[in-house]
N, C-alpha and C positions, 0 to 999 in steps of 0.2 A: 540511519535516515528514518524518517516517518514515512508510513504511509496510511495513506486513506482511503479507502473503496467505500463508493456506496452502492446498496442492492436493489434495486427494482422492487418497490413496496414493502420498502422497510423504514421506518422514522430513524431506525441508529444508521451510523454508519462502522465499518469495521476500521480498527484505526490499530497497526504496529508498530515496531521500531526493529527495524533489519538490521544487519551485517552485508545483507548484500547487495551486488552492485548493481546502480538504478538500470541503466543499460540493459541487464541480462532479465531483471524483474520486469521490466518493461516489454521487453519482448515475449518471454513468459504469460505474462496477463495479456498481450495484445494475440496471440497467437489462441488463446482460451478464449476470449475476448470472441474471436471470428468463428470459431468451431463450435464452440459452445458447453466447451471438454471445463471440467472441473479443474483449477489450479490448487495446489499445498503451498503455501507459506510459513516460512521458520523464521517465531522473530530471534531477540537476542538475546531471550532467558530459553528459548529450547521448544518454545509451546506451538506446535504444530496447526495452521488455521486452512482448513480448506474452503473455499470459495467458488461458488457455481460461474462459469463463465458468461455462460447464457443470462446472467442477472443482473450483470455489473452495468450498473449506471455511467459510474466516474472513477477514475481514479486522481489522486493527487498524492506527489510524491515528493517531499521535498526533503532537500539536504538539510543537514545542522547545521548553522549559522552558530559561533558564539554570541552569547547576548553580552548585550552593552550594558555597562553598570557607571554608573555617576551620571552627571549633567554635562550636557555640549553647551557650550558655553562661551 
């Protein structure tokens, strides 16, 4: 899955791709989220991202969809 965070006065946004389940991520950043405690993210090549809780703007989190290839017709 992608996700996206954005930072409180930042122009980028932080953007990976997990393994893990949105569910448990969710709770994770929302729990950081109210505390203000730093969360670790591990996407799906090993790269470890940590993220201030206290900072987060947004999150979005969305599943893979396969893409559609040809014309509806």
């Amino acid at each position: 899955m992608e996700i996206r965070i954005g930072i409180q006065h930042s122009p980028r946004e932080i953007v990976i791709e997990s393994e893990e389940k949105s569910d448990a991520l969710i709770e994770r950043l929302s729990g950081a989220m109210a505390d203000g405690s730093p969360v670790a993210l591990v996407d799906d090549k090993g790269r470890t991202v940590l993220v201030p809780g206290a900072k987060v703007a947004y999150v979005e989190v969305s599943t893979e969809e396969p893409r559609r290839v040809g014309f509806l017709g």
